[in-house]
Backbone bond lengths (Angstrom), bond angles and torsions (degrees), N, CA, C in turn:
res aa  C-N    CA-C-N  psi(-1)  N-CA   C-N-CA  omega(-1)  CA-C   N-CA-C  phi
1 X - - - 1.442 - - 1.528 108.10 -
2 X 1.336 117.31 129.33 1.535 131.90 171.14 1.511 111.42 -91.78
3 X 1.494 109.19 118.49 1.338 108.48 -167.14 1.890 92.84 -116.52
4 X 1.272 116.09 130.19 1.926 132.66 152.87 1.246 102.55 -120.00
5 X 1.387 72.72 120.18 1.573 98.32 168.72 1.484 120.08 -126.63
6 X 1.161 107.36 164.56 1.488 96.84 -146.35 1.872 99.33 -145.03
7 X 1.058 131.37 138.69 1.579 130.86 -152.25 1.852 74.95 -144.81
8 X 1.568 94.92 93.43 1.850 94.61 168.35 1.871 126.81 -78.04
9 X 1.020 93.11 145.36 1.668 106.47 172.12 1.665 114.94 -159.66
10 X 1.120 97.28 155.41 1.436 111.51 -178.55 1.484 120.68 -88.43
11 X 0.981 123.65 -22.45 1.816 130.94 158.53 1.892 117.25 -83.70
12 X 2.042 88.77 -60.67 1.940 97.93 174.36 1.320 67.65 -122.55
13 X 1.914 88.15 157.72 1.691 135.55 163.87 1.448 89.65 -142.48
14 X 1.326 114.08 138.85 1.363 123.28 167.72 1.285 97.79 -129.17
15 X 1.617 112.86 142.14 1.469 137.37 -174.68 1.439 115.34 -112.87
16 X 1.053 139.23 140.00 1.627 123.03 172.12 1.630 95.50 -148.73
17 X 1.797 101.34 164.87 1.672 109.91 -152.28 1.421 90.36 -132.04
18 X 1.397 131.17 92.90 1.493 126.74 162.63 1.723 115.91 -103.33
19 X 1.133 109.69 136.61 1.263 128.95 156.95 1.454 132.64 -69.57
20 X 1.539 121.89 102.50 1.463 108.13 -153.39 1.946 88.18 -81.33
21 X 1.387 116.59 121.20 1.542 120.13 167.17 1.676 95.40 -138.59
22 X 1.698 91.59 -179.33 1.350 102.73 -171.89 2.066 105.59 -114.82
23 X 1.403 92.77 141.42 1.641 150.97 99.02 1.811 69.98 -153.06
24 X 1.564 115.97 -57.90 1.653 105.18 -144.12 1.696 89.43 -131.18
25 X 1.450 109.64 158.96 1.631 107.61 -176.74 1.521 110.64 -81.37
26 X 1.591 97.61 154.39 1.756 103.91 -167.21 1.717 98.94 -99.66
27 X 1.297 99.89 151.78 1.627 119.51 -164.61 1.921 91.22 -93.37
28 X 1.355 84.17 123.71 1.590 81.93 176.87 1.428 113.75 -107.27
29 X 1.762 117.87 -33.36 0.680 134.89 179.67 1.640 130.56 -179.92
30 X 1.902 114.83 150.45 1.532 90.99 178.83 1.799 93.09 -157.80
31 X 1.045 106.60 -167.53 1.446 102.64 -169.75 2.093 102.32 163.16
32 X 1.723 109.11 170.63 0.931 100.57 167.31 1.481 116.54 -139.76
33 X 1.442 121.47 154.98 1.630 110.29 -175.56 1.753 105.04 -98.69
34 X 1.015 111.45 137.04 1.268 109.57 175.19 1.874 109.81 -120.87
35 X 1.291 91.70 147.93 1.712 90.81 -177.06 1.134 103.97 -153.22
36 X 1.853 114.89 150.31 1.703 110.76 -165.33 1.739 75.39 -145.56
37 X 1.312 103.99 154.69 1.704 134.54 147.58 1.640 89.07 134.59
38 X 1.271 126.21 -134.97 1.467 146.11 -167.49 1.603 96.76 -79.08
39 X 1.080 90.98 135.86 1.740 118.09 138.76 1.240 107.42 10.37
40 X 1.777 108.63 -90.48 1.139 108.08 -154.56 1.494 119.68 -95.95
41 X 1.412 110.60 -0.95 1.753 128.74 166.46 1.794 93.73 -68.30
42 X 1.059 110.04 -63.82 1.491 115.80 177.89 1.469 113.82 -21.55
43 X 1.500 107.88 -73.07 1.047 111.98 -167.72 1.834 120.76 -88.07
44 X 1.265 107.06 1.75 1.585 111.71 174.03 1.865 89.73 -85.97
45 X 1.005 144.36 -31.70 1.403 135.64 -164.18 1.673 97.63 -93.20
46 X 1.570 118.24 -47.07 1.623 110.25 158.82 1.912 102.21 -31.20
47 X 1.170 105.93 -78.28 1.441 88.86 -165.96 1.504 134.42 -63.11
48 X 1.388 117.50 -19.26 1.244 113.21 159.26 1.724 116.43 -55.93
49 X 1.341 119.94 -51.07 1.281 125.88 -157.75 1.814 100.00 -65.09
50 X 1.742 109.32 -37.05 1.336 121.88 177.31 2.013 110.86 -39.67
51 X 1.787 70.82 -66.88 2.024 92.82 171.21 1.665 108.91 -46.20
52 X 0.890 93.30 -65.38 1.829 88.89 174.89 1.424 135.37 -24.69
53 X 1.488 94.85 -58.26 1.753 135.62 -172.00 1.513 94.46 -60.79
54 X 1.653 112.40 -55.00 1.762 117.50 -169.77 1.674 106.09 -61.21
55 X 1.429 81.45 -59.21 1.684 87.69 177.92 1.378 128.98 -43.54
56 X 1.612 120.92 -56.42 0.972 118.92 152.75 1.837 137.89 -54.80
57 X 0.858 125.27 -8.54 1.679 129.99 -163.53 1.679 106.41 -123.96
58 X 1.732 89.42 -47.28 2.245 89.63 173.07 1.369 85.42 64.79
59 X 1.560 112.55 90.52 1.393 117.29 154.75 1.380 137.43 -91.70
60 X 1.115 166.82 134.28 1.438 151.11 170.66 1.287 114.58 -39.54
61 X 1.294 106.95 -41.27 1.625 128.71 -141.72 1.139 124.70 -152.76
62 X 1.514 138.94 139.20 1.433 119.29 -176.78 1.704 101.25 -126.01
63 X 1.457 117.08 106.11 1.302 125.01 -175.89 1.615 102.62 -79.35
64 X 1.654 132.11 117.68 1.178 152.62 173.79 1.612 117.05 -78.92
65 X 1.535 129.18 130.62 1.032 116.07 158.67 1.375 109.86 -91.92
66 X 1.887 126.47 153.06 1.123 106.49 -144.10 1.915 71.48 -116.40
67 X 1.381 117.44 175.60 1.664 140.32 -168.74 1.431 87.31 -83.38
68 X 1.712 87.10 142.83 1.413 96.96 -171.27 1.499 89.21 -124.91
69 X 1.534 122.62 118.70 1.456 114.03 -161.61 1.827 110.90 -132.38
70 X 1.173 114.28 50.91 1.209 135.64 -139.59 1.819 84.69 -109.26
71 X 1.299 108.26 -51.14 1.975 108.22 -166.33 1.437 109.25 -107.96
72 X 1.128 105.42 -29.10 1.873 102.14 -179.95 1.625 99.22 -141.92
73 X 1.306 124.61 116.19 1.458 141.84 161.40 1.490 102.23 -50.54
74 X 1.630 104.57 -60.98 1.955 104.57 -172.79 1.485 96.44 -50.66
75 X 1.192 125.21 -68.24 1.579 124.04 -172.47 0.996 118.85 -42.35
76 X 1.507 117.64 -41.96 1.855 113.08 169.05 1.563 118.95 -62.77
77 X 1.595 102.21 -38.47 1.786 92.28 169.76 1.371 129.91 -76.65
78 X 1.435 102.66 -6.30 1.747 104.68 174.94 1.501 101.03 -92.38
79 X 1.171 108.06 -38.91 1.601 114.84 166.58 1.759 115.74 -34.87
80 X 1.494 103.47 -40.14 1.450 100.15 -157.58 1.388 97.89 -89.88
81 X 1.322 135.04 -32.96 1.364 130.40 171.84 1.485 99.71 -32.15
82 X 1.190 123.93 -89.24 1.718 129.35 -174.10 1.675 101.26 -37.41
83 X 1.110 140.09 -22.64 1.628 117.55 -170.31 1.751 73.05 -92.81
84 X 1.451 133.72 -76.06 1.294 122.37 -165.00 1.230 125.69 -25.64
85 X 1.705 111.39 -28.31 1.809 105.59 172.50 1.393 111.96 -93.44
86 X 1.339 104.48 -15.14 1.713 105.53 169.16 1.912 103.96 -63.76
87 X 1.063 98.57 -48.58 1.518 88.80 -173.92 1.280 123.89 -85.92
88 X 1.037 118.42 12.27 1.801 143.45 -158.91 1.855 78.50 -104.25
89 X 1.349 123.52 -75.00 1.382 145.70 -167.97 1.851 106.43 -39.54
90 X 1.626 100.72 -47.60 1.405 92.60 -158.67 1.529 92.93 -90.95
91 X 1.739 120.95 -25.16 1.493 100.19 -177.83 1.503 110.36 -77.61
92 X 1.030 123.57 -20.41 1.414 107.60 170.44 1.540 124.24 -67.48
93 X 1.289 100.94 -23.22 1.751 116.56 163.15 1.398 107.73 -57.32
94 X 1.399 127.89 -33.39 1.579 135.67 -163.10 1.717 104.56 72.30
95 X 1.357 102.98 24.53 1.606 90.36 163.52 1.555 102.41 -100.12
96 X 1.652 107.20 -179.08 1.252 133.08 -150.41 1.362 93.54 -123.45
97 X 1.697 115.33 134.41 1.457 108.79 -157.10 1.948 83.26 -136.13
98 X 1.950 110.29 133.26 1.234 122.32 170.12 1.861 86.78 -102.09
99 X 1.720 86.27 171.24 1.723 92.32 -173.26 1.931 84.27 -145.94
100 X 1.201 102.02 133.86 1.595 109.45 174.05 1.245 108.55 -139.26
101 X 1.460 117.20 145.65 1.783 119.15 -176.90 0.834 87.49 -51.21
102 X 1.447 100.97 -147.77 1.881 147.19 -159.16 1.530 72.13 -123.16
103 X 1.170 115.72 -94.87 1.673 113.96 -154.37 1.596 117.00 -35.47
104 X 1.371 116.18 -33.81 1.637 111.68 -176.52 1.268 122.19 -97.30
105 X 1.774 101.69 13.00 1.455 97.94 169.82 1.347 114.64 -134.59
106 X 1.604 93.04 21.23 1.883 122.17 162.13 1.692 100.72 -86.30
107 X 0.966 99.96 -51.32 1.904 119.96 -170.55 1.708 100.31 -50.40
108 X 1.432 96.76 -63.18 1.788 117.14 -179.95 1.641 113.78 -48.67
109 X 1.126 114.56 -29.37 1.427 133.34 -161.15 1.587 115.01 -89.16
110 X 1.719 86.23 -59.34 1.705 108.14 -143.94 1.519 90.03 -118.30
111 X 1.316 131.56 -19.45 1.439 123.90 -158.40 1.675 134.72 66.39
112 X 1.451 93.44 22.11 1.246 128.94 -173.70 1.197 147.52 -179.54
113 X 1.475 105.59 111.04 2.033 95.11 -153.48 1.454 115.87 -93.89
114 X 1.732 105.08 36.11 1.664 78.69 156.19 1.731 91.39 -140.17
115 X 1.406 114.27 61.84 1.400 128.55 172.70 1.755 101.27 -71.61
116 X 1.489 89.45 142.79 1.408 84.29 174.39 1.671 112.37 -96.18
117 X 1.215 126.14 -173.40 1.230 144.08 -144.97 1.718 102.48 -66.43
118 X 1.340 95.23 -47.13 1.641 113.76 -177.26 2.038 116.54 -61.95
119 X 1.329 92.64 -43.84 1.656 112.59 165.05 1.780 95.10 -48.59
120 X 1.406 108.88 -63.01 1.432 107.67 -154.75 1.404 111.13 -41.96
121 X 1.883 95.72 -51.22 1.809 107.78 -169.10 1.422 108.84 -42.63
122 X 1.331 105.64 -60.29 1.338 118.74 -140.77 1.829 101.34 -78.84
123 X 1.526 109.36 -19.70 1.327 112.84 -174.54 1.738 92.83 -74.52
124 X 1.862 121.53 -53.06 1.387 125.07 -177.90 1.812 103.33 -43.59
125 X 1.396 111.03 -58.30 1.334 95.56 -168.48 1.770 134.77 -57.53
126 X 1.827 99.52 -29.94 1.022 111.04 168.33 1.685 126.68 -58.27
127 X 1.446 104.03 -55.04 1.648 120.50 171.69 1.611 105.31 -37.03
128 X 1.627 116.77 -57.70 1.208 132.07 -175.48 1.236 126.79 -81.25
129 X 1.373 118.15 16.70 1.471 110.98 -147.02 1.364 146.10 -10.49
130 X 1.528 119.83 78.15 1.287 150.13 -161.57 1.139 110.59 -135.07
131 X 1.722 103.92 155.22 1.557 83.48 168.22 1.298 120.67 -108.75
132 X 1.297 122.72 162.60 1.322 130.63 -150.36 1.747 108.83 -56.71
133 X 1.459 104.51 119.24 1.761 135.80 155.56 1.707 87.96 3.15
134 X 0.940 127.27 160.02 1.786 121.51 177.10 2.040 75.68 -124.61
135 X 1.024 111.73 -38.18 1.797 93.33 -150.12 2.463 82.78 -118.05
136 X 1.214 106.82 136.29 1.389 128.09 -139.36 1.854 93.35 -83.08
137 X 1.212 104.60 -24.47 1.360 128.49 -167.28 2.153 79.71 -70.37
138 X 1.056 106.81 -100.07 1.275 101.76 -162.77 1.816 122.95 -52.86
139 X 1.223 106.98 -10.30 1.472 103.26 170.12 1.895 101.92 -80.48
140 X 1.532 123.38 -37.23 1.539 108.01 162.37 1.288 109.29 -46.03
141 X 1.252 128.83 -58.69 1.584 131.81 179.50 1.202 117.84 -3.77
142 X 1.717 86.62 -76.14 1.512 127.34 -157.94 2.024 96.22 -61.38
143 X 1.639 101.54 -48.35 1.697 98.88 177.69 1.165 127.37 -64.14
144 X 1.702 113.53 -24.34 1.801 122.50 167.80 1.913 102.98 -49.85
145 X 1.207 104.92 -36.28 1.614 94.69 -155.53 1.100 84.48 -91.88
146 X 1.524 147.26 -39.43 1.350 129.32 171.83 1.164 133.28 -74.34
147 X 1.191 113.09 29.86 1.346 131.96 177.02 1.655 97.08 -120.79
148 X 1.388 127.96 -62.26 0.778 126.67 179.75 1.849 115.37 -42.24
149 X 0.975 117.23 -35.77 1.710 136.01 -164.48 1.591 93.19 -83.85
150 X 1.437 115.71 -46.83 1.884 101.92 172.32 1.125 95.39 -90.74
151 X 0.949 147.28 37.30 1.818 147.99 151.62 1.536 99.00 -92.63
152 X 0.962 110.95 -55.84 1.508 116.75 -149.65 1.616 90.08 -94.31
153 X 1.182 135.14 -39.71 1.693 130.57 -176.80 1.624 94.36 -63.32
154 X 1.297 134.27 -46.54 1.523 140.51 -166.06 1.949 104.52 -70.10
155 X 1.301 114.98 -48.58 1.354 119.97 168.78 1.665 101.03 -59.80
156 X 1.641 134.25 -55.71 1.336 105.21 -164.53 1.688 113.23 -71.03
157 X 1.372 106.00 -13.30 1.598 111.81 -174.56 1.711 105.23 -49.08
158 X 1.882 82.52 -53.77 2.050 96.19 -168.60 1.141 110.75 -63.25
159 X 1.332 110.85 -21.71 1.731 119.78 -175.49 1.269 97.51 -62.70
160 X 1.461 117.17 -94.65 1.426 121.18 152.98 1.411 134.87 19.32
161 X 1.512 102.74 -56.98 1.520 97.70 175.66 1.075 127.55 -109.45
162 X 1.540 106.30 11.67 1.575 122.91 169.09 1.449 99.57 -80.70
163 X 1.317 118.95 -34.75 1.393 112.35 -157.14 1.524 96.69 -88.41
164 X 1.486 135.82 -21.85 1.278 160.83 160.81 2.067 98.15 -29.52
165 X 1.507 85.40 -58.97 1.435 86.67 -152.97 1.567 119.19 -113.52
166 X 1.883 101.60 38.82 1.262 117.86 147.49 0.845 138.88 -109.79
């Protein structure tokens, strides 16, 4: 399973490309888009760069970080424009899009969901063996999809042993 994941913003979005394999998932790729002028220049080049990213990588899946709207409401609704073209991007791809806070893909990561930013890197680089994301935006990325990948390895387990034990 090819997991992008994607940590939205309206200036940086960082994307990252893991491969769910075994002992630990392989880093395929990650990066971040940055965009400046209006609104809606912003977000027409978000979605090209999105399109790009799919096109190039061929994901299974598009793992979402979901708005964290706890200190600024305005920021969560400008926030949500960029996840709306994230998810605009992958359904027109015909992929299948999971959405996880901030906190459960701190927890998934770090073993704790209110790790700060620095926890995140250094936990992504280790998992991946890489070295640590330089810019924070795409190492979240990179932790959406690895979260998503022990999401989805933990569901086929239960699957598995439901089907085990009929």
């Amino acid at each position: 399973m090819r997991v992008l994941g994607i940590d939205p913003g309206t200036n940086v979005c960082g994307w990252g490309v893991v491969e769910a394999t075994r002992p630990r998932s392989t880093h395929l790729g990650h990066g971040v888009i940055r965009m400046k002028g209006e609104l809606p220049g912003r977000l027409a080049k978000l979605c090209a760069e999105i399109d790009a990213v799919i096109g190039k990588w061929s994901p299974d899946v598009v793992a979402v970080e979901g708005v964290f709207t706890h200190r600024n409401a305005r920021s969560a609704l400008i926030l949500g424009h960029s996840r709306g073209v994230s998810l605009l991007c992958a359904a027109r791809a015909g992929l299948s899009v999971e959405e996880y806070t901030p906190a459960t893909v701190k927890k998934c990561v770090v073993g704790n969901g209110r790790a700060e930013k620095r926890q995140v890197q250094t936990m992504v680089a280790a998992l991946l063996g890489i070295p640590q994301p330089k810019v924070t935006d795409a190492a979240d990325a990179l932790a959406v999809a690895l979260c998503h990948v022990q999401n989805a390895s933990v569901a086929a387990r239960l699957q598995n042993g439901l089907r085990r034990s009929r």
